[in-house]
N, C-alpha and C positions, 0 to 999 in steps of 0.2 A: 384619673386615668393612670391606672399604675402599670398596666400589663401593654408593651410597645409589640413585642416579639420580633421576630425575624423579618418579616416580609417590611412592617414600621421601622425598623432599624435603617435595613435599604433604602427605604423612602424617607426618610430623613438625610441619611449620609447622602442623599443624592441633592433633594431642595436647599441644603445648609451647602453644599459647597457653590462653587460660581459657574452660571451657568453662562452659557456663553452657544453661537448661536451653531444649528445642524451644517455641515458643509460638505457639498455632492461635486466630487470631480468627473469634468467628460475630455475624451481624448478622441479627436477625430482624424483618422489617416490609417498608414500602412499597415497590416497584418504582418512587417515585419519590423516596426518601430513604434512599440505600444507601451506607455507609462506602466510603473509599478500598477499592476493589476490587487493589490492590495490597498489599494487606496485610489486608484483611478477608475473609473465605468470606462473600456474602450471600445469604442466604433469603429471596427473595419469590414471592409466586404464581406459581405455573408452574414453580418450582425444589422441587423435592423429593428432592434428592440432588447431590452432589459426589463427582466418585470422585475426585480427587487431590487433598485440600485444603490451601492454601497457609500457611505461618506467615508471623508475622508482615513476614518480610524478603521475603517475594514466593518463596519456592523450593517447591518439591511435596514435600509430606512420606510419600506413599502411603497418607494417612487416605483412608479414605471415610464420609463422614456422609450418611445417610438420615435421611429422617422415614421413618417406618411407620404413624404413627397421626396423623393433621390436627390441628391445632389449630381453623382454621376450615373452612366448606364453601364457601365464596360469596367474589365480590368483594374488596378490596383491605384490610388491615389498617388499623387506625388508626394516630394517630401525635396522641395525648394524654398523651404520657412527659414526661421532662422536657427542655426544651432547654436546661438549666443543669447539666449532672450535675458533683456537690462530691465531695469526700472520694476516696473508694476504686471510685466509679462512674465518675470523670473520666478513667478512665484507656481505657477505651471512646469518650469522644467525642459530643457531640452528635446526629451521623446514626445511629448505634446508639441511645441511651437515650431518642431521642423518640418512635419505632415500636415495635411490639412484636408476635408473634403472641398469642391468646387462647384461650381456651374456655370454658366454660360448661355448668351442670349443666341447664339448662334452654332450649327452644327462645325462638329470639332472631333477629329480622330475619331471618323466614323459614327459618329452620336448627332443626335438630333440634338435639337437646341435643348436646354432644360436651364431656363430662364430662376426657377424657382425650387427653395429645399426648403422641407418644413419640417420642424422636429413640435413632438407633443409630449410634456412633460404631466402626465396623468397620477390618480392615488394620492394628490397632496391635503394637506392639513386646509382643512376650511378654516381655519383661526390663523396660518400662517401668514408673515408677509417673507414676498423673496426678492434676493437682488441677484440679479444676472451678472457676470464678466467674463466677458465675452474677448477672445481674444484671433487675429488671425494675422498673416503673414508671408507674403512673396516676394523673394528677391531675387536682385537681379534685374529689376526691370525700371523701364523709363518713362513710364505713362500712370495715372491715377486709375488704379484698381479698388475703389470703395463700393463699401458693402452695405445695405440698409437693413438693419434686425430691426424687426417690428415682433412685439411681445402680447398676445393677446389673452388675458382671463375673464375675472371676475373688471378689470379696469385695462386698461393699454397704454406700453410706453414705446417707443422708437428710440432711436442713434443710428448714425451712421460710424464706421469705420473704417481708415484707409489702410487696405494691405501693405500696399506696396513698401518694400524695404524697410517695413517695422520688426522693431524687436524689441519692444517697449512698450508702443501705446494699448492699453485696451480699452472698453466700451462699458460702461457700470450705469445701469437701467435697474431702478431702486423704486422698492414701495409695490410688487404688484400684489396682487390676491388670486387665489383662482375663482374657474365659474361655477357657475353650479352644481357639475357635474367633477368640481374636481380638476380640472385641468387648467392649464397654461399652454400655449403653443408660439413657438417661434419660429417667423417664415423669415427667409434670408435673402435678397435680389440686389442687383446691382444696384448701387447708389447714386446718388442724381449728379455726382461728377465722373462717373464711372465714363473714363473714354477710350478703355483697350478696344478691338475692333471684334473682338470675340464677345466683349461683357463678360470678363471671366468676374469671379468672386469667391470667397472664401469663407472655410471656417473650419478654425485650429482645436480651440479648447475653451471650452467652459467653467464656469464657478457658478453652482448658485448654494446662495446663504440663503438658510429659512429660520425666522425667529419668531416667537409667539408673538399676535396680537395684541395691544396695547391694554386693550381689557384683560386679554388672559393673563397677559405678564404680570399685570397689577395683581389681579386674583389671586395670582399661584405667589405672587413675591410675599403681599402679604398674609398668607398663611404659613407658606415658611418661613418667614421672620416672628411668627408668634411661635412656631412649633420649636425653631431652633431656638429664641429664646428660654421656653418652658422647658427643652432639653437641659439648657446651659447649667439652669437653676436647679436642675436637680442630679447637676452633676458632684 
């Protein structure tokens, strides 16, 4: 095999260096407090879908992420998150952790109750596995606002999360797959200590990491460890 050409060249410099795993930011809240749009997907009023959504280095991954189910009916989300986010929520950024979408088991400023938000994370990798981190936040307040994300694909994982006056903790739901059709869906509702009198509930921002399959990994490692070696050698 003596002739690599171009396109082989690419596809080696790519398998020889470290690959390391795809990562999809989402931003939920204000249309006037939205992350770097060069590396965030943001969610505000009037956006209710992404059909190419970008990771983090600005490239198209072929996700497409829906809402199917609102969080709210009306008007613009708040933005009483935190503007300090520490620890393992820092890693989202300020314009992420100060907004947030909502819902609520009870009618509220006009709005009927909307107990339930579902986001559908469609077009993924049938070989992929993804981890979710999930992240939300309201301050200010003095009662248990937690949140239960339930993750449903090819397999299902749960967490709950507490809002209230976080600016640190987030929520990491690891190992799913999609179904057969491709998809992953996350529905959002108050948590089983949820005791505001509204049932409010949230959700700031997102991370999900997608990394190949245990089979594929192996696959694709060891062929480019034989390719990069055979490179090495005839360098």
């Amino acid at each position: 095999m003596r002739h690599f050409g171009a396109i082989s060249s690419v596809f080696l410099a790519t398998i020889c260096g470290s690959a390391s795993a795809d990562v999809v930011l989402l931003d939920f809240g204000r249309t006037d407090l939205q992350s770097d749009p060069l590396r965030f997907n943001n969610f505000v009023p009037g956006v209710t879908s992404i059909a190419d959504a970008i990771n983090e280095n600005g490239n198209f991954t072929g996700m497409t992420i829906a809402i199917v189910d609102p969080f709210f009916d009306t008007g613009e989300p708040s933005s009483l998150g935190t503007e300090f986010p520490a620890g393992d929520a820092a890693q989202f950024g300020a314009a992420a952790t100060d907004d947030y979408y909502f819902g609520h088991t009870t009618p509220f400023a006009g709005a009927d109750a909307n107990p339930l938000g579902v986001i559908e994370f469609q077009n993924l990798d049938a070989n992929g596995i993804y981890t979710f981190t999930i992240f939300a936040a309201r301050t200010g307040v003095n009662d248990i606002r937690d949140a239960q994300y339930d993750l449903a694909g090819g397999n299902n994982a749960s967490g709950v999360l507490n809002a209230s006056n976080n600016d640190s903790q987030v929520l990491v739901l690891a190992g799913l797959i999609a179904d057969g059709s491709g998809t992953i869906s996350l529905s959002v509702s108050p948590g089983p200590n949820n005791d505001n009198t509204n049932g409010f509930f949230y959700l700031g921002a997102i991370r999900v990491d997608v990394v190949p399959s245990p089979s594929s990994a192996t696959l694709l490692g060891t062929a480019a460890l034989f390719m990069c070696r055979r490179r090495r050698t005839r360098a």
